[in-house]
ZAGU-972306 format. One record per residue (C-alpha): x, y, z; residue in three letters; chain. Coordinates in Angstrom, 3 decimals. Example, Ala and Ser with C-alpha at 12.3 -4.5 7.8 and 13.67 -1.06 7.14 Angstrom:
# ZAGU-972306
+----------+----------+----------+-----+-------+
|        u |        v |        w | res | chain |
+----------+----------+----------+-----+-------+
|   12.300 |   -4.500 |    7.800 | ala |     A |
|   13.670 |   -1.060 |    7.140 | ser |     A |
+----------+----------+----------+-----+-------+
//
This chain:
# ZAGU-972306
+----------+----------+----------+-----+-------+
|        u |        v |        w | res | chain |
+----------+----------+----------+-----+-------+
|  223.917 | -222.399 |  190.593 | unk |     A |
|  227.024 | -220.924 |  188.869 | unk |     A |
|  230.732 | -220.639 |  189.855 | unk |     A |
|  232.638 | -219.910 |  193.000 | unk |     A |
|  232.266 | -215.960 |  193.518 | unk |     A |
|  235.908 | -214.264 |  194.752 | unk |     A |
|  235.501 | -211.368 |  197.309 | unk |     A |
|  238.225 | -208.766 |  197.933 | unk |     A |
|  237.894 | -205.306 |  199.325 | unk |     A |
|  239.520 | -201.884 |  197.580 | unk |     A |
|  242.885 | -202.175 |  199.302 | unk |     A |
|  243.871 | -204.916 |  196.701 | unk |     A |
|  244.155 | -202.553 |  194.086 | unk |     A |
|  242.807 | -204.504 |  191.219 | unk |     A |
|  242.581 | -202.877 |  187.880 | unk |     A |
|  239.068 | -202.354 |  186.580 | unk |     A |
|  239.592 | -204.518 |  183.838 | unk |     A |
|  240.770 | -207.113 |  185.827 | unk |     A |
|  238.560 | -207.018 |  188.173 | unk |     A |
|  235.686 | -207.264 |  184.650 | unk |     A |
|  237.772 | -209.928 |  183.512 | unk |     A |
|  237.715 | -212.358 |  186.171 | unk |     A |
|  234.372 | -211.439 |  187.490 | unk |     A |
|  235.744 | -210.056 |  190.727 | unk |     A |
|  233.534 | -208.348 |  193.299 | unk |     A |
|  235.225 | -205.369 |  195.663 | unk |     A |
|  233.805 | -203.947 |  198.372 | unk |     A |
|  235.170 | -200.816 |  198.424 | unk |     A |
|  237.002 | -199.291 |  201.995 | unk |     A |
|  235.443 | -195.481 |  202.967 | unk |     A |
|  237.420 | -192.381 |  202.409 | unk |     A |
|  236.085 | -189.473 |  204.682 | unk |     A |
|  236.681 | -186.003 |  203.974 | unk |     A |
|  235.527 | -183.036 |  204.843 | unk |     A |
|  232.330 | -184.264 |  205.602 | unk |     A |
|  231.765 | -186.276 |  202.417 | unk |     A |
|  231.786 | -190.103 |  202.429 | unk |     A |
|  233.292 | -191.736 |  199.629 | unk |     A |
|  233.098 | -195.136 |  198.499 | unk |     A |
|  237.066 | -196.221 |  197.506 | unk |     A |
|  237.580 | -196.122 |  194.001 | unk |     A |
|  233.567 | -195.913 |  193.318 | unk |     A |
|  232.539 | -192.118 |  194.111 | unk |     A |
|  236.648 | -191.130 |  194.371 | unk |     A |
|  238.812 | -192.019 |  191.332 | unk |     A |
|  242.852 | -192.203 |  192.153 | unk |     A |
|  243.059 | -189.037 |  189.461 | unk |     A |
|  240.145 | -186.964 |  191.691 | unk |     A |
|  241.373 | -188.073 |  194.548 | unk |     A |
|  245.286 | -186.898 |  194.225 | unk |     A |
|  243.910 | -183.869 |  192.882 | unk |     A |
|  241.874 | -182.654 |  195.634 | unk |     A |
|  245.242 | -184.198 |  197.906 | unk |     A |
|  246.635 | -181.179 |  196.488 | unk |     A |
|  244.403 | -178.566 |  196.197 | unk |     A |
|  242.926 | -178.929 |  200.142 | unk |     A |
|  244.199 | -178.246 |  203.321 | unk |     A |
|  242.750 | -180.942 |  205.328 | unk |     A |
|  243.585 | -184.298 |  205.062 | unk |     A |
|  241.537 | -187.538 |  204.167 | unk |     A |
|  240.609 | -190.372 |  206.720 | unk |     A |
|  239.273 | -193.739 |  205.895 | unk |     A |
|  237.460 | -196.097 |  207.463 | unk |     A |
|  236.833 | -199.964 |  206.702 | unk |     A |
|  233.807 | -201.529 |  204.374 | unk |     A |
|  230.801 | -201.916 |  206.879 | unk |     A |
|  228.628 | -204.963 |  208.224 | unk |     A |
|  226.213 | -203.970 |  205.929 | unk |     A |
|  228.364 | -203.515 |  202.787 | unk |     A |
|  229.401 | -207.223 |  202.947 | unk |     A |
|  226.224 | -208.356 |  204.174 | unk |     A |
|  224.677 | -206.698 |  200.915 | unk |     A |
|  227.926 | -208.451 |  198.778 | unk |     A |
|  227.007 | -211.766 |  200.285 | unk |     A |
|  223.367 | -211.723 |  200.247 | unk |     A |
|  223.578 | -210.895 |  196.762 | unk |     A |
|  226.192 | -213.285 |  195.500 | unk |     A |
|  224.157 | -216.211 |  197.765 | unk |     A |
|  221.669 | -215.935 |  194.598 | unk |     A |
|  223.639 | -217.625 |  192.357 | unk |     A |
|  226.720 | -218.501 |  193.621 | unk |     A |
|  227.926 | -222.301 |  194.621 | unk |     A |
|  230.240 | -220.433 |  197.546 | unk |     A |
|  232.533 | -217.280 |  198.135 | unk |     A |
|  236.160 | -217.207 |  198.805 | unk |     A |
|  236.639 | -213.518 |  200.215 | unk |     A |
|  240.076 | -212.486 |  200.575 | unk |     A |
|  241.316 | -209.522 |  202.303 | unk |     A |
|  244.124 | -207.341 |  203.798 | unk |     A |
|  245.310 | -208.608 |  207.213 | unk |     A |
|  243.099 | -208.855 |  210.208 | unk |     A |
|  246.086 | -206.614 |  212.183 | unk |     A |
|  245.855 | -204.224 |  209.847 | unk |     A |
|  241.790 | -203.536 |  210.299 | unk |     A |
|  238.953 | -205.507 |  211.396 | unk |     A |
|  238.024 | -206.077 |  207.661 | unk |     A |
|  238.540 | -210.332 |  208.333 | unk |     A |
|  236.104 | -209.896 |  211.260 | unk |     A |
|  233.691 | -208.033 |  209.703 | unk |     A |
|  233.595 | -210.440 |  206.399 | unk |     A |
|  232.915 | -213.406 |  208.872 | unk |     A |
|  230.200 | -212.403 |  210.915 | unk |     A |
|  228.259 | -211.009 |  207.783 | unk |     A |
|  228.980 | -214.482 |  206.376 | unk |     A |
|  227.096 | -215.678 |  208.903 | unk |     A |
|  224.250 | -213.682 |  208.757 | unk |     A |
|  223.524 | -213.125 |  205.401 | unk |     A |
|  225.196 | -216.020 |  203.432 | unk |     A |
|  222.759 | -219.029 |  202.046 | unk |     A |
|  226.371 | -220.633 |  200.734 | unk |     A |
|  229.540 | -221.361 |  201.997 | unk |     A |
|  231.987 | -218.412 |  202.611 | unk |     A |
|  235.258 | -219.134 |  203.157 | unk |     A |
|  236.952 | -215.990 |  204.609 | unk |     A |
|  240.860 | -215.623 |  204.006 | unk |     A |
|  243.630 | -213.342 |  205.687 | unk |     A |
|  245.488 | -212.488 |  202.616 | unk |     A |
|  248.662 | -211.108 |  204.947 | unk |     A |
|  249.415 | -208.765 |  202.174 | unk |     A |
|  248.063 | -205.443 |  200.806 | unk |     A |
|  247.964 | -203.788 |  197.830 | unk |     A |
|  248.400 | -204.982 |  194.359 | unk |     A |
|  250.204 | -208.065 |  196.417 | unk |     A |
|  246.802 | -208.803 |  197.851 | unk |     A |
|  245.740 | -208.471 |  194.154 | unk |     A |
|  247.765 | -210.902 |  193.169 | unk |     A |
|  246.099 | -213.327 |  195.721 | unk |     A |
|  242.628 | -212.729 |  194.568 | unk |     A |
|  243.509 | -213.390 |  190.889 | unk |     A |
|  244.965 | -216.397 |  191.685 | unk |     A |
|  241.673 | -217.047 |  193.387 | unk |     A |
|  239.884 | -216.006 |  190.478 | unk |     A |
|  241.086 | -217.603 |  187.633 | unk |     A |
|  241.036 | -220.947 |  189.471 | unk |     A |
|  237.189 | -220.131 |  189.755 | unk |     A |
|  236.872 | -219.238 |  186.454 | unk |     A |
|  237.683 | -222.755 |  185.270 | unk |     A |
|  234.874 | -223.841 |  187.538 | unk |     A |
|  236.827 | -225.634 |  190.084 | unk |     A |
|  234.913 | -226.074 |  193.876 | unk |     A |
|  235.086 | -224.066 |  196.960 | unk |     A |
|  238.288 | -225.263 |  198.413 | unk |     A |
|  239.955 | -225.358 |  195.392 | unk |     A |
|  239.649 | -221.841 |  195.282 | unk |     A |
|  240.463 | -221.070 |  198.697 | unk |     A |
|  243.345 | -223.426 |  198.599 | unk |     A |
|  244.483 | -221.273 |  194.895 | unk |     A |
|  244.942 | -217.553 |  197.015 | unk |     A |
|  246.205 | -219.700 |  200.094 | unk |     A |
|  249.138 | -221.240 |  198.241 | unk |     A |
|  249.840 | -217.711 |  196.371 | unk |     A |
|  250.650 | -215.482 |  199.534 | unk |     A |
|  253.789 | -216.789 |  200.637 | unk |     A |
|  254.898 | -215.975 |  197.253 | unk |     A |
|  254.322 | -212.421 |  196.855 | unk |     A |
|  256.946 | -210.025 |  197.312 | unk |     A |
|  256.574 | -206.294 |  198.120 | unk |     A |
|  258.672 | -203.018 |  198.115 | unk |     A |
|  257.949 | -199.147 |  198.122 | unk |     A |
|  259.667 | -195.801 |  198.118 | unk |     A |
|  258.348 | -192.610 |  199.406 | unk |     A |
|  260.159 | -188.908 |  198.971 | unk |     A |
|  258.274 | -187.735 |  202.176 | unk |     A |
|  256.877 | -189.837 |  205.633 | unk |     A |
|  254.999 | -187.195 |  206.994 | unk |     A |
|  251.460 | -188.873 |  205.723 | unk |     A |
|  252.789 | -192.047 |  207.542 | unk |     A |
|  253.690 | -189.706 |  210.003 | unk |     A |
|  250.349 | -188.142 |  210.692 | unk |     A |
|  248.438 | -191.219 |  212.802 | unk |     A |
|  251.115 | -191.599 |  214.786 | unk |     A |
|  251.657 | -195.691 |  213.214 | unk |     A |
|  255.032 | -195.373 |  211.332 | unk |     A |
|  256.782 | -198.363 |  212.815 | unk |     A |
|  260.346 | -198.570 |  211.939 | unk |     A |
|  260.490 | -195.433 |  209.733 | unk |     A |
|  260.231 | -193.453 |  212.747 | unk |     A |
|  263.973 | -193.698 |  212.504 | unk |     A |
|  263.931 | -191.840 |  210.154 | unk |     A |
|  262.349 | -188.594 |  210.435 | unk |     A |
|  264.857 | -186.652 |  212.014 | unk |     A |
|  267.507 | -186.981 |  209.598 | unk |     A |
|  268.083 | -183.996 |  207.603 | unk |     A |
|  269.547 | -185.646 |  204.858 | unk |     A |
|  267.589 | -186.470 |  201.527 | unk |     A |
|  266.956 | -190.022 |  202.320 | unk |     A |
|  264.551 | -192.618 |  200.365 | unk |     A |
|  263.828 | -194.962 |  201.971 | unk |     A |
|  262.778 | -198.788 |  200.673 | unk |     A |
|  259.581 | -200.008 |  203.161 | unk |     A |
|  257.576 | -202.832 |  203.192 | unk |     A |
|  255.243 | -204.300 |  206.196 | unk |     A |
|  256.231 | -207.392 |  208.297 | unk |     A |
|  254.068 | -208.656 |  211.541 | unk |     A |
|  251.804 | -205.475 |  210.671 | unk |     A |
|  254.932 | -203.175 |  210.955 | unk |     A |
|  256.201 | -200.727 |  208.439 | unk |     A |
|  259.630 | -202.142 |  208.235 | unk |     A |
|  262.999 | -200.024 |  206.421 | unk |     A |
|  264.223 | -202.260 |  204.067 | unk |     A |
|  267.267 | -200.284 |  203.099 | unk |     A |
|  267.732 | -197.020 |  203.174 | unk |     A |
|  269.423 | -194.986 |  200.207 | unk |     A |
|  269.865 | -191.383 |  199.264 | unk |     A |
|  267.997 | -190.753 |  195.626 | unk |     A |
|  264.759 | -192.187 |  194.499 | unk |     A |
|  266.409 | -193.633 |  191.407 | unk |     A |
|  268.887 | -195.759 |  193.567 | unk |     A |
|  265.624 | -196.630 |  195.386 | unk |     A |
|  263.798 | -197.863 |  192.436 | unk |     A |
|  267.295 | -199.591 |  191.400 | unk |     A |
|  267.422 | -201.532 |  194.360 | unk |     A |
|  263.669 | -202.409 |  194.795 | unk |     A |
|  265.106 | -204.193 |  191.342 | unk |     A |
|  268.027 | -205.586 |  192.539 | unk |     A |
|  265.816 | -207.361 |  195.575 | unk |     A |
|  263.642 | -208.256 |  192.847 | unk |     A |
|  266.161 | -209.812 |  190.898 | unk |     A |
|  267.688 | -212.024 |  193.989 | unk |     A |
|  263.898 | -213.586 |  194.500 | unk |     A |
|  263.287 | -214.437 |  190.700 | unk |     A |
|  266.249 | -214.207 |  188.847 | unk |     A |
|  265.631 | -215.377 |  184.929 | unk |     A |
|  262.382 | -217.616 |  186.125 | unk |     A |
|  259.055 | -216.268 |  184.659 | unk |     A |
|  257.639 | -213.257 |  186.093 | unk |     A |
|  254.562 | -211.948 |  187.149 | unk |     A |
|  254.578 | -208.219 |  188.701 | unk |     A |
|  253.135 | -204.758 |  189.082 | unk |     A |
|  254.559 | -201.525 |  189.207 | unk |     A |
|  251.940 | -199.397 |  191.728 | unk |     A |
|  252.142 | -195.342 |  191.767 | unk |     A |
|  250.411 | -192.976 |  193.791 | unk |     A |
|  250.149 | -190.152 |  191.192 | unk |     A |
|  253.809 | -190.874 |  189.487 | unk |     A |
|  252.439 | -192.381 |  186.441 | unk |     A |
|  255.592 | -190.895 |  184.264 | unk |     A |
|  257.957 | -192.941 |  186.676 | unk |     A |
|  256.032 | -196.156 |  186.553 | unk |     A |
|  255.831 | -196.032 |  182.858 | unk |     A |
|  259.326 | -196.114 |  182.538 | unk |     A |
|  260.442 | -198.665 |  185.553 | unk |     A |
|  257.858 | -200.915 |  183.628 | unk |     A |
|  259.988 | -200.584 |  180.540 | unk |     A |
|  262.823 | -201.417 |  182.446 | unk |     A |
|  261.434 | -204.146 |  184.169 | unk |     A |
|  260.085 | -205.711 |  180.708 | unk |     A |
|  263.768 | -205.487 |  179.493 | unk |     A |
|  265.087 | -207.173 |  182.138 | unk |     A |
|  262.757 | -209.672 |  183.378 | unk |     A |
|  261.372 | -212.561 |  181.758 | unk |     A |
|  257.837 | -210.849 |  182.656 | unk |     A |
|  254.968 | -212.994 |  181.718 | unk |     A |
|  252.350 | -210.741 |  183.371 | unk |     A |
|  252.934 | -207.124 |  184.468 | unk |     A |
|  250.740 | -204.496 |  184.892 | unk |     A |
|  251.186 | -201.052 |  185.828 | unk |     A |
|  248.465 | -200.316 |  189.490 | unk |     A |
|  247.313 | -197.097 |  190.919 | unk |     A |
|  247.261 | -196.674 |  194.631 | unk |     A |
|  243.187 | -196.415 |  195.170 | unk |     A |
|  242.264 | -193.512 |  197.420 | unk |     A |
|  242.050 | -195.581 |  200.338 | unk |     A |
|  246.046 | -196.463 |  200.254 | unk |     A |
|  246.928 | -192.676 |  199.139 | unk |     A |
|  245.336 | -191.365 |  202.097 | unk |     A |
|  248.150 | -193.072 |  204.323 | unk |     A |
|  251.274 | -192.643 |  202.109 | unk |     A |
|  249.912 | -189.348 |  200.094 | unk |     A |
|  251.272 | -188.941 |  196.339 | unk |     A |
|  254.853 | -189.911 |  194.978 | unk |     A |
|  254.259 | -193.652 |  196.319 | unk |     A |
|  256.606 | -195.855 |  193.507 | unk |     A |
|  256.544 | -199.773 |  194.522 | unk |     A |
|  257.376 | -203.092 |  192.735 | unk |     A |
|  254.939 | -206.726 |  194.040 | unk |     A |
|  255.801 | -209.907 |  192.152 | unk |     A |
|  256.212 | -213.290 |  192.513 | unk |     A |
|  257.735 | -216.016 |  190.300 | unk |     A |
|  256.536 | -219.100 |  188.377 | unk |     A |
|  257.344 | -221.923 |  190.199 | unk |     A |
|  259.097 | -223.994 |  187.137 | unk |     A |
|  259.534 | -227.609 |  188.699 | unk |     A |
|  261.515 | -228.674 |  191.916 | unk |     A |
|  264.929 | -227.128 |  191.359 | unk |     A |
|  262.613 | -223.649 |  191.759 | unk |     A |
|  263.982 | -221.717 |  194.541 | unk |     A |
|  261.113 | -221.717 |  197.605 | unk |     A |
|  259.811 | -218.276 |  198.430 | unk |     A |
|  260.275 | -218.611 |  202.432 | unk |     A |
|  258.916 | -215.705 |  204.888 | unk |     A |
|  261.142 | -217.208 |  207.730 | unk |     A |
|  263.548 | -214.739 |  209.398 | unk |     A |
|  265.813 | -213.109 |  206.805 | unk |     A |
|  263.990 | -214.411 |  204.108 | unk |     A |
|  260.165 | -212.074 |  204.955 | unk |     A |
|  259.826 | -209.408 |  202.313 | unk |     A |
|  256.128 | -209.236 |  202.141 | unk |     A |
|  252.993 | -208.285 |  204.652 | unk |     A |
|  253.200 | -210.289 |  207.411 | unk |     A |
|  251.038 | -210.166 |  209.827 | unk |     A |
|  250.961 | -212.001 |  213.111 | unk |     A |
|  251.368 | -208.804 |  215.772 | unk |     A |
|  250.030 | -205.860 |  216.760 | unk |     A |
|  249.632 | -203.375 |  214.010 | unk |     A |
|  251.670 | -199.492 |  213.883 | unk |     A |
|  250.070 | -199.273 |  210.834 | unk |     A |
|  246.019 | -198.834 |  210.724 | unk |     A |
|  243.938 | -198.705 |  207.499 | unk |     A |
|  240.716 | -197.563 |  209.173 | unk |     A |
+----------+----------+----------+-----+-------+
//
């Protein structure tokens, strides 16, 4: 039997290479649209799927992996796997978590151990590399688990938007709601907590937007090592140059630059700009990432959700 397989589904936004790299397997979400069914990221690129965003009328919807797709993933992976640690985006979010367990049960000849990630995104990502390079070094089952366990409290997440309408559209908006009545050009800084979009800050330019996002960054990492991602949703330009920025800056010791996959796009539309990172812990006078009141600035998840994925 081999290695410890790591799970994730499409929301985590892991570059294809990565996901090569570390030997990652995705099961992708569903975008629906007129009348088509595409698998996220596998039959609908980010750069096909922002260009039909702005060529068609009607609007995407998606809808989560299904029984079958992780029963397949499991079933498969039971052939020469020693276990699978599947991690994915948070149960309030969509029944993804519920889903993963019950085909673990039914089609799994190994041990599955089925995690909660409370994040999304590249944030998520950062969870299931964690997870994967552990495995990669051929460490056991809870080793692995315990690797993308002892990650999420230490991802950090922020995004900008120039237009909420796509939030908007289901109705799940949470606190930006607030917002969408002012007629002044606002951008404002979001992030999810307790499976609610939550306003960071609110300022009146993207680039003070992306300057802040920096600024936040800076107050959780300050000159320890970093590890981030710039994501985009079809503002490649921008990212490119906040990722110089960021390089400059930051004592970056792994950054990559993320798309939104056409599963997150379909919720937040094009012009998405965000920063996830966490720091390298560097011994025991290393400030502790805490997501305690006043101190949460990633997904959380532990109410109902305003925000669905599907």
């Amino acid at each position: 039997m081999g290695k410890i397989a790591v799970v994730t589904d499409s929301v985590a936004c892991v570059p294809a290479e990565l996901v090569e790299r570390y030997d990652i397997h995705v099961v992708p979400f569903h975008v629906l649209w007129d009348g088509s069914d595409y698998m996220d990221g596998v039959d609908l690129t980010p750069a096909e799927f922002y260009r039909l965003f702005g060529e068609n009328k009607g609007y995407p919807t998606t809808s989560q992996p299904s029984l079958a797709d992780f029963v397949r993933t499991y079933a498969r992976l039971s052939e020469t796997a020693e276990g699978i640690v599947s991690i994915h985006i948070p149960s309030e979010l969509t029944g993804v978590v519920s889903v993963a367990k019950t085909a673990a049960r039914e089609a799994a000849s190994v041990p599955v151990i089925v995690i909660d990630s409370g994040l999304a995104t590249i944030a998520q990502g950062f969870v299931v590399l964690a997870a994967a390079k552990v495995a990669e070094a051929g460490v056991g089952l809870e080793e692995v688990a315990a690797a993308a366990e002892s990650m999420m409290p230490r991802v950090h997440f922020y995004a900008t938007l120039d237009d909420l309408k796509h939030l908007h559209r289901g109705g799940r908006i949470g606190e930006a709601a607030t917002l969408l009545g002012s007629k002044l050009r606002i951008n404002p800084i979001l992030n999810l907590e307790n499976g609610r979009v939550r306003v960071v800050s609110v300022v009146r330019t993207r680039r003070t937007a992306v300057e802040k996002m920096m600024d936040m960054m800076w107050q959780h990492v300050g000159e320890r090592p970093l590890h981030a991602s710039v994501f985009h949703g079809d503002a490649l330009s921008e990212a490119e140059r906040i990722s110089g920025e960021i390089q400059s800056r930051f004592n970056c010791v792994e950054f990559y630059i993320t798309e939104f996959t056409p599963v997150m796009g379909a919720h937040t539309g094009p012009g998405v700009l965000g920063l996830a990172f966490y720091a390298e812990e560097t011994g025991k006078d290393a400030p502790a990432d805490s997501r305690q009141e006043g101190g949460r600035l990633g997904f959380l998840s532990r109410s109902p959700s305003l925000y669905s994925l599907g």
